[in-house]
C-alpha positions in Angstrom: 45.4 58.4 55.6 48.0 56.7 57.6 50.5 54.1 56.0 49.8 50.7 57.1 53.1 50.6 59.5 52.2 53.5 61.1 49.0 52.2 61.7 50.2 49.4 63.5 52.8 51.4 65.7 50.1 54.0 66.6 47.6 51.2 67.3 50.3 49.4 69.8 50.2 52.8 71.5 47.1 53.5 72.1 46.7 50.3 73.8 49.1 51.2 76.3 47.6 54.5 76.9 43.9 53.7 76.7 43.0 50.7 76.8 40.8 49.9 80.0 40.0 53.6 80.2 35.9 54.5 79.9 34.6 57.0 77.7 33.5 59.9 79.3 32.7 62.5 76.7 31.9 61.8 72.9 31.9 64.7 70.2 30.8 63.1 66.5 30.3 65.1 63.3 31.9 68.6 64.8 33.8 69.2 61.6 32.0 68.8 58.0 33.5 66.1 55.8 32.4 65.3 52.4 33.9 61.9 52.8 32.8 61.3 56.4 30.2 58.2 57.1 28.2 57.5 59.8 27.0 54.2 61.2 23.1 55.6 62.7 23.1 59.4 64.0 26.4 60.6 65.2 23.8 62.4 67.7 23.0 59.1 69.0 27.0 58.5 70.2 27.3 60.1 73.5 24.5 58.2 75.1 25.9 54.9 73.1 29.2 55.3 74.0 29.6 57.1 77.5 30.8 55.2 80.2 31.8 52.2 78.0 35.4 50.4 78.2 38.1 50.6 75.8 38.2 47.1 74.9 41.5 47.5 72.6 42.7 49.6 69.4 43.3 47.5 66.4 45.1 48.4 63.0 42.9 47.3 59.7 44.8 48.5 56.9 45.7 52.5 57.1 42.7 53.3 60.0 42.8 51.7 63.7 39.6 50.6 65.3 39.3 51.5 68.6 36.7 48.9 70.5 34.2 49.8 73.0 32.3 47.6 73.3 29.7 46.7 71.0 30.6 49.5 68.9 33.5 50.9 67.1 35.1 54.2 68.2 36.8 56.5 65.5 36.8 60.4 66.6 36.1 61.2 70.2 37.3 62.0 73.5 38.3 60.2 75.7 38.4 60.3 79.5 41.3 61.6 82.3 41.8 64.9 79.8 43.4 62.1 77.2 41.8 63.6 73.0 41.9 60.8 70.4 41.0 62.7 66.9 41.4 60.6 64.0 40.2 62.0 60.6 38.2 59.7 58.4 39.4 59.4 54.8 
């Protein structure tokens, strides 16, 4: 997990580099976690999140949020060759 300041710094980041950007290709549940949750089936992602903005990235706590909409965005791909991975703890 990431320390709340780095959090924030990454966060600040990511809006510079993503923000605005749509999602082009979404990969959920690729690696087996035993603390991994899911909001609905992560086989339902791709055709929720494709082509959707990225609103903004926002820190909460030691995770970032990245905003797409009407749904949250934690381990995907993004588009223009640009890979967000973020492990869930």
């Amino acid at each position: 997990m990431l320390e709340i300041p780095e959090a924030i710094v990454i966060a600040a980041e990511l809006n510079q580099t993503i923000k605005d950007k749509r999602i082009e290709k979404v990969i959920a549940a690729a690696s087996p976690h035993k603390f991994a949750w899911f909001f609905g089936d992560p086989s339902q992602y791709y055709s929720f999140l494709r082509g959707r903005k990225i609103e903004n990235t926002v820190p909460y706590g030691g995770r970032m949020e990245i905003n797409a909409g009407e749904y949250v965005w934690r381990k995907h791909q993004v588009d223009n060759g640009l890979v967000f991975l973020q492990t869930v703890s």
